[in-house]
N, C-alpha and C positions, 0 to 999 in steps of 0.2 A: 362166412364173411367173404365179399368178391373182393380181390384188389385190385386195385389201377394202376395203371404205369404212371412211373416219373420216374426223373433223372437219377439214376446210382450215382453219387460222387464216387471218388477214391476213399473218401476217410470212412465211409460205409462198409467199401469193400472190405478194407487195413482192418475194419474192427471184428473181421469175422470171418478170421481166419478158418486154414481148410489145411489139414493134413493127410499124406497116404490119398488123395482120391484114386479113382478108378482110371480118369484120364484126363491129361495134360496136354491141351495145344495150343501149340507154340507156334504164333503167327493167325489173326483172328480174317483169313480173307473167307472167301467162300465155303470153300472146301472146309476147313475148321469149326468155322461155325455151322455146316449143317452137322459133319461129323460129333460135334458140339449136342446139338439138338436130336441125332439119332441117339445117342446116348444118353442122352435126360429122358428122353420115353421107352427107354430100354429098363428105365428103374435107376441109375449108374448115375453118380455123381463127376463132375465134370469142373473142370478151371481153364479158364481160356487166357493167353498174356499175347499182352501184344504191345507195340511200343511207339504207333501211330496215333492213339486217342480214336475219336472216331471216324468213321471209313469216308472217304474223297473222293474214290476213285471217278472220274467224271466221263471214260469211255461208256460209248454203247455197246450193250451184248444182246448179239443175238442168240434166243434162249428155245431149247427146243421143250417140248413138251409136256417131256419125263418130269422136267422141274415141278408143274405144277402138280403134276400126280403124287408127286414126292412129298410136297408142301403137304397136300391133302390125307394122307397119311399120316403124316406127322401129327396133325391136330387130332386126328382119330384115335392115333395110340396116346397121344396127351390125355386127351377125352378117356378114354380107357381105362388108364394108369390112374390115373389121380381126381378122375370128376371135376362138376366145373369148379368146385370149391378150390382145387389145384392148381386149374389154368389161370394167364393172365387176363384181364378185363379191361375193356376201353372205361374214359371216364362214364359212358350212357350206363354203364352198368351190362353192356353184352360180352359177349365171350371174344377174346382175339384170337380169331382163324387167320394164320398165317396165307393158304392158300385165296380167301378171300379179301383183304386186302391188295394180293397180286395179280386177282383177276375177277372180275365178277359180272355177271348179266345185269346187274343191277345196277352199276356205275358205268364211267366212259372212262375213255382214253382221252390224254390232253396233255397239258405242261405242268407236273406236278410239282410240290414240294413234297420229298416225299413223310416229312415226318409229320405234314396235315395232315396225309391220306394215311400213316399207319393208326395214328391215335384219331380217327375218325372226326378230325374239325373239320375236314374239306369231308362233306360227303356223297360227292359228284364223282368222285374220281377214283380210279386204281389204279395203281404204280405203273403196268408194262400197256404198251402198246400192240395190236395185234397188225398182223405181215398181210396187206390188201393186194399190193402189187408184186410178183416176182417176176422179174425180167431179166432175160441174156443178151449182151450184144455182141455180135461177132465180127469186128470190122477188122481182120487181117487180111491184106490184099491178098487176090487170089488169081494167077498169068501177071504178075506185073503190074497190076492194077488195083485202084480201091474195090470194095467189097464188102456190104454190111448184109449179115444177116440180124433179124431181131424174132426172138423167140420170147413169147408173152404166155408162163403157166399158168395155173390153176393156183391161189393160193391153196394152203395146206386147211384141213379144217379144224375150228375152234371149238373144245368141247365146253357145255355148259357148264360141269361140275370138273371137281377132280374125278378121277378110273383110276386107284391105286393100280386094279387089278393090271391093266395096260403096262406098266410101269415096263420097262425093254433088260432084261438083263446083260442081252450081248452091246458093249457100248459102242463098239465098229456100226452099230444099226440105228444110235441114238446118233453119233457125229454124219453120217451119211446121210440121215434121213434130213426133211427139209426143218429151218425153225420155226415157229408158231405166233413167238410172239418176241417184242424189244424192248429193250430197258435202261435208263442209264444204270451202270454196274454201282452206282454208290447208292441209288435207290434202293436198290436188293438186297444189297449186306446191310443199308439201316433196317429195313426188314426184321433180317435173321438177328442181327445186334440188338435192335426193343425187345425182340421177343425175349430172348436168354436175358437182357436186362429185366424185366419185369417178372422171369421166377425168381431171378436172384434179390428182386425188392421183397418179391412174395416171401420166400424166407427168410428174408434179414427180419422183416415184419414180425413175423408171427413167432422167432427165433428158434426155425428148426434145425435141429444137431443131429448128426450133419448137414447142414446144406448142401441142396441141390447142385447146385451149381454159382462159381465166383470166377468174378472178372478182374483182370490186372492189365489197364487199358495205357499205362503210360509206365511199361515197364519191360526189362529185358532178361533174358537168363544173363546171372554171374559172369563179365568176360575174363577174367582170371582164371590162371590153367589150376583145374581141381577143384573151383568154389563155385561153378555154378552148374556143374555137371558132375555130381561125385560118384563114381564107380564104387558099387558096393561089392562084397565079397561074392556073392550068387554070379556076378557078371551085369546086374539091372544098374540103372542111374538115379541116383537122389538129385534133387532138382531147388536150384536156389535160384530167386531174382532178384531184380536192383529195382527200385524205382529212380525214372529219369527225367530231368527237367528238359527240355527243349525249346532252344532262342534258334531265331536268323543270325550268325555270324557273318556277315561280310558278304550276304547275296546264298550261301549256305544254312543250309536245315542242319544244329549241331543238336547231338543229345551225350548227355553227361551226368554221372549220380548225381541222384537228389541231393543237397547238402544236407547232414544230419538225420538222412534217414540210414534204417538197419535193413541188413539182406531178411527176404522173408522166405524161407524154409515149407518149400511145399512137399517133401517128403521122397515117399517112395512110390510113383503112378506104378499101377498095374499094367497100361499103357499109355504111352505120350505119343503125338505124331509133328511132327516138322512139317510146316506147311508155308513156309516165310516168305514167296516170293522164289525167279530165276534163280538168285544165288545168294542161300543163306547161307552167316556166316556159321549160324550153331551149327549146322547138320556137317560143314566142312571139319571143324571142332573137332566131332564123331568121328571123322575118317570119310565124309563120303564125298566123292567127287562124279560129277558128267560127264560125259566126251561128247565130241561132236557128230552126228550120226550122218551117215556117208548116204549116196542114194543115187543110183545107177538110173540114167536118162536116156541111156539107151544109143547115146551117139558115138559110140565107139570110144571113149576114153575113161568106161569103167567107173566104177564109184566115186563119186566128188561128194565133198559136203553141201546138207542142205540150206542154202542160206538166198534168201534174196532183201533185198533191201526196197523200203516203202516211203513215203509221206505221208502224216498223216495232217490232217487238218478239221475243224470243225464250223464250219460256215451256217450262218444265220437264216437258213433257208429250209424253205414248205417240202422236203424231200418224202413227207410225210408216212405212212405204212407202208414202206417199202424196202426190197431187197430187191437190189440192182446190181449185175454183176458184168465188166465189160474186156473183151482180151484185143488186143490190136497192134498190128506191126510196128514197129522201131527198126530202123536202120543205120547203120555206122558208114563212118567214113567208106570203107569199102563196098559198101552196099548189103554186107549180110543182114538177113531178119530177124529181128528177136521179137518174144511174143513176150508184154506185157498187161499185165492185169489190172484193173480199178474196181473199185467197190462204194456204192452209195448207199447207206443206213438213214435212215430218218426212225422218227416216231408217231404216229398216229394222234392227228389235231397235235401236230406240236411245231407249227414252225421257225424255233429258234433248233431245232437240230436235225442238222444236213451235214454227218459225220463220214468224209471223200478220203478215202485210201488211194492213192496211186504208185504202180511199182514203179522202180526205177530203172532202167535196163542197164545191164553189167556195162556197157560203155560208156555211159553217160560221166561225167566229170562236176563238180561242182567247183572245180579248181576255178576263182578268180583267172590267176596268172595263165592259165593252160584256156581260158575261155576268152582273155586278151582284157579283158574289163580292169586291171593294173598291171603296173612294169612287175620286169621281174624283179627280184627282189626282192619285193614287198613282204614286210614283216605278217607272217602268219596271226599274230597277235594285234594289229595294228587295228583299227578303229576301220581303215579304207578297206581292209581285207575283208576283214568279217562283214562290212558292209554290203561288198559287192557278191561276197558269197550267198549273203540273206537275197539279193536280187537273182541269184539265177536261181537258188530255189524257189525260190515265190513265184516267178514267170512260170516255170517248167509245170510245178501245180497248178497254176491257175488253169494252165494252157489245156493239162489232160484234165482237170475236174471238168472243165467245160464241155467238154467230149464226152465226158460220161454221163452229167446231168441234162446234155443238151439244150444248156443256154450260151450263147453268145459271151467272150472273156469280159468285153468292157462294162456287161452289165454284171459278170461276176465279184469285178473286181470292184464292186459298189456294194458289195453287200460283207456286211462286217463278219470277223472272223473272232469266235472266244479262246480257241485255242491253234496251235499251227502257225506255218505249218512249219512239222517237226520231221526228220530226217533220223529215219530208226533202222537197224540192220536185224532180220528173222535169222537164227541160226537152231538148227534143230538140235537140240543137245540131250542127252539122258544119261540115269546114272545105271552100273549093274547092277545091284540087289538094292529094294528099299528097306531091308531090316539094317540098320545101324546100332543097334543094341540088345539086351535079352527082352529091353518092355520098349524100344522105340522105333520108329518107321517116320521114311521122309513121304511126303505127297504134293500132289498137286504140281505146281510149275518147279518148286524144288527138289522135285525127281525128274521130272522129265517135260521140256515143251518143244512143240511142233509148230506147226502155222498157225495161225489166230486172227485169221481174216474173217471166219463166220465163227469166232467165240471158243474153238475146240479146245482152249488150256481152262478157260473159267467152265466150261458143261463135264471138262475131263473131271476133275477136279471134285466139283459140284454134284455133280450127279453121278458118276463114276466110285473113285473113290471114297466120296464122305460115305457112300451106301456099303462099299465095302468093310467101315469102320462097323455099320449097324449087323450087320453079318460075321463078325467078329463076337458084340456080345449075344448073338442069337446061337454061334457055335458057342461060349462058352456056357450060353445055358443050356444047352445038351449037353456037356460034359467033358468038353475039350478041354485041355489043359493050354494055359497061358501060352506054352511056347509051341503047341500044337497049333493053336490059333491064329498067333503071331505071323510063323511061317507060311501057312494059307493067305491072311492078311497080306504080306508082303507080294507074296508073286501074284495076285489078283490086282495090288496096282500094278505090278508092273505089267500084268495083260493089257490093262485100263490104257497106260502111258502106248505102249506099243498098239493098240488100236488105232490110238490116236494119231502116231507117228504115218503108222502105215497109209491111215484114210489120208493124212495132207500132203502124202508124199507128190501127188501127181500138182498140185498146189506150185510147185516151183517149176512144174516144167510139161505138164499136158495140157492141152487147151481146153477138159471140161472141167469143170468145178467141180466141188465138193461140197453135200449141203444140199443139192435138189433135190435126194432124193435118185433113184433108181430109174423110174419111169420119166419124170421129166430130164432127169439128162438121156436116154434116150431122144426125148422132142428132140435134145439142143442137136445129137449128132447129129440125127435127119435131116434137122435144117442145114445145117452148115453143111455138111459135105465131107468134113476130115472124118475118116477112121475114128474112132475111142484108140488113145494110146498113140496118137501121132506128137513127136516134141522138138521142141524148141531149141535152139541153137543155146549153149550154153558157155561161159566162161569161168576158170575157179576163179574161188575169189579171194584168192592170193595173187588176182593181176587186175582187180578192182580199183580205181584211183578215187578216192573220196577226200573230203575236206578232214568228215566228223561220220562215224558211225557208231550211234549210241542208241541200249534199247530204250524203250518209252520209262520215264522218269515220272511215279506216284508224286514225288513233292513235286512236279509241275503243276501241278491242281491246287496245290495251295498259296503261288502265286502266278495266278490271271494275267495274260496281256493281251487285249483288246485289241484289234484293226477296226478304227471305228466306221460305221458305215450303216445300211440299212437292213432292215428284216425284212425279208423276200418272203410274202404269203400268199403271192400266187401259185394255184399249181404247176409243175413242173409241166413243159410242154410238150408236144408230141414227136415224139422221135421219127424225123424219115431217112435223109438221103446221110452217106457215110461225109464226116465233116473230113 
């Protein structure tokens, strides 16, 4: 019998139940759910909770290549393990390869939705875009003066299939290298989420005991001290959740137990992992906490923290297969230089997404009152405040987006904006050990995140650690014991986290990127002229002056606000003289 996918409710879930599995994760983003998926073809039954419903997120990632090796594997040991009678099935009756779907010779790139393209209604199309143009622009003056250099590489190339074999162990070599292809990130996780929803239909179906694998998509662990994390006598954790209703309070995303529903008792995992986001509260629960990680720039004042602060905004325009990366002087009242970074993402034939990062330099101010646009006074809270503060950020982005896309402001500021632009602070943070318990370990952005200008917390994450979750049950099928594994497990993320730290280190403060690749950053020094390792004037940033410094906010995606205007599908135009 083949099955096809549809919609898992909850009451599907509720009615079939799972105790004791093998593994428990907690928080359903990337990392989760592949860790999710390497463990359902490992043989290993799995429960995934999460407390968002389904995935949002509406950034673009750019995704390096291991992913799709990874995918393609995955179907293979599906394939493997359990025959096609096993795997899930589109409605045509063919088999659903995860990696096909994400990418294929046989379909195109475009403006997907992406739950046409998993369950094969749209059959033109495939989820991720592939990287046409990679471009450097170097316009830091150079004697006093403007100065553009523009370095135009090779894109990287697109393999026809997956190459499990290729697949990169060392992940300092997967975040350095360049990426391949682009995606919006809630495209990818509906992905990963159909899939594990339609074994988990397959077994509700056919009523295999135990199932595979169950999903708890509107629900939390127990926040009450002792009921949702119970510490058993071994030193392991039993693991309770709540299901939760969530309404907008008052411009607020609120969540709060179900009324008259009962905690449901998912037992004792042999391993659970924490993967919730920058700062979950479970894994704080546990005892685990971040710091801030320090990083020597080399200008003589010794370690400071890594923090820079960006804009981000997503503009309605033809930026199409590209990764555009652009660094350019700022100067303050006194004259000194600071080297600022921009970045333009698009997606191939898609021109509603022209996703402009631009940093911000440590001098800048968004203060109204310090920018003279209201007296002083003026209530921080007042309607005039906030207002004029929305106005110099909007100029200052439009000002550098234009510089990096190389159009003209007045035509920029004609073309409509779906999200942005928003005013977010990078701080490198990590924790020391990811083991939290005798069966638990944190990952992903809730152990540790770095920079994430070219995607390195969702590739950490994703390709990084959910792989070392799969290497966990491949040591305990050699004959490792649980807490032999465990500990292995744990300091292999924390390799993952610290590759990742170390590759984005020069990200806040040298002028080559990270992401090209070895050989093409080479081109970029040639052209330019600086040294590799020359940096940037820097200030801590405990003498920062900002309005509002908050990171990027998941429930922004679930309320939209429009700058109405036009869609720009011409191509972008040709870069000459330094603007």
């Amino acid at each position: 019998m083949k099955h096809r996918m549809h919609h898992l409710d909850e009451a599907d879930v509720a009615a079939s139940p799972v105790t004791d599995p093998d593994f428990v994760a907690l928080g359903l983003g990337g990392t989760n759910m592949m860790a999710m998926l390497w463990t359902i073809a490992m043989g290993r039954r799995a429960v995934g909770v999460d407390m968002r419903g389904d995935p949002f997120l509406g950034v673009h990632w750019n995704l390096r290549v291991d992913l799709f090796h990874q995918l393609g594997l995955i179907d293979r040991m599906m394939m493997d393990r359990y025959g096609e009678a096993g795997v899930p099935h589109h409605k045509d009756g063919t088999v659903f390869r995860l990696a096909e779907r994400f990418y294929s010779t046989n379909t195109l790139a475009g403006d997907v939705t992406p739950d046409e393209v998993i369950d094969k209604y749209d059959r033109v199309l495939h989820l991720v875009g592939t990287i046409e143009h990679v471009e450097f622009i170097d316009d830091r003056w150079r004697d006093g003066r403007p100065h553009r250099v523009l370095t135009v590489l090779d894109p990287p190339p697109v393999p026809r299939v997956p190459e499990p074999e290729t697949i990169r162990s060392d992940l300092r070599d997967v975040l350095d290298g360049p990426s391949t292809f682009q995606a919006e990130a809630a495209s990818i996780l509906r992905l990963l989420r159909r899939y594990i929803e339609a074994i988990a239909e397959m077994d509700l179906a056919t009523g295999l005991t135990p199932p595979r694998v169950r999903l708890f998509t509107h629900h939390r662990v127990m926040d009450a001290e002792g009921e949702g994390f119970v510490r058993q006598p071994d030193g392991r954790y039993r693991i309770r959740i709540m299901e939760l209703q969530e309404f907008d309070f008052k411009g607020r995303f609120v969540r709060i137990p179900m009324p008259g529903s009962e905690p449901i008792d998912l037992g004792v995992p042999e391993l659970f992992v924490i993967a919730e986001g920058f700062d979950s509260t479970d894994a704080g629960r546990l005892g685990f906490e971040q710091h801030d990680v320090s990083v020597d720039h080399q200008d003589g004042r010794g370690p400071v923290v890594a923090q820079a602060d960006f804009i981000a905004g997503l503009l309605e325009i033809l930026v199409d297969g590209r990764l555009r990366r652009r660094i350019s002087s700022q100067f303050d009242a006194d004259g000194r230089e600071y080297w600022v970074r921009q970045i333009a993402v698009g997606h191939e034939n898609d021109p509603e997404v022209g996703w402009v990062l631009v940093q911000v330099p440590d001098f800048k101010s968004f203060d109204p009152i310090v920018e003279g646009l209201v007296p002083a006074g003026t209530d921080p809270q007042s309607a005039e405040y906030f207002g004029a503060y929305q106005h110099l950020l909007y100029e200052f982005y439009i000002q550098q987006a234009a510089e990096v896309l190389g159009i003209e402001q007045s035509a920029l500021r004609r073309v409509q904006m779906a999200y942005g632009p928003k005013l977010f602070s990078l701080i490198e943070r990590m924790g020391d050990d990811a083991l939290i318990a005798r069966n638990g370990v944190v990952a992903g952005d809730s152990f540790g995140n770095g920079h994430f200008l070219t995607s390195g917390g969702a590739m950490t994450g994703m390709i990084g650690h959910s792989a070392r979750i799969l290497r966990y049950w491949q040591a305990r099928n050699l004959g490792k014991t649980p807490e032999v594994a465990i500990r292995e497990l744990a300091e292999s993320i924390r390799q993952d986290t610290s590759a990742w730290l170390e590759v984005s280190a020069s990200e806040y403060s040298d002028a080559v990127p990270i992401n090209f690749g070895a050989e093409r950053i080479e081109a970029i020094v040639a052209a330019s002229g600086y040294p590799a390792g020359v940096h940037d004037t820097r200030i801590e940033a405990a003498r920062r002056h900002r309005h509002t410094l908050l990171p990027l906010d998941a429930s922004d995606w679930r309320r939209p606000v429009f700058r109405n205007g036009i869609v720009m599908t011409d191509p972008l135009p040709e870069l000459s003289m330094h603007p």
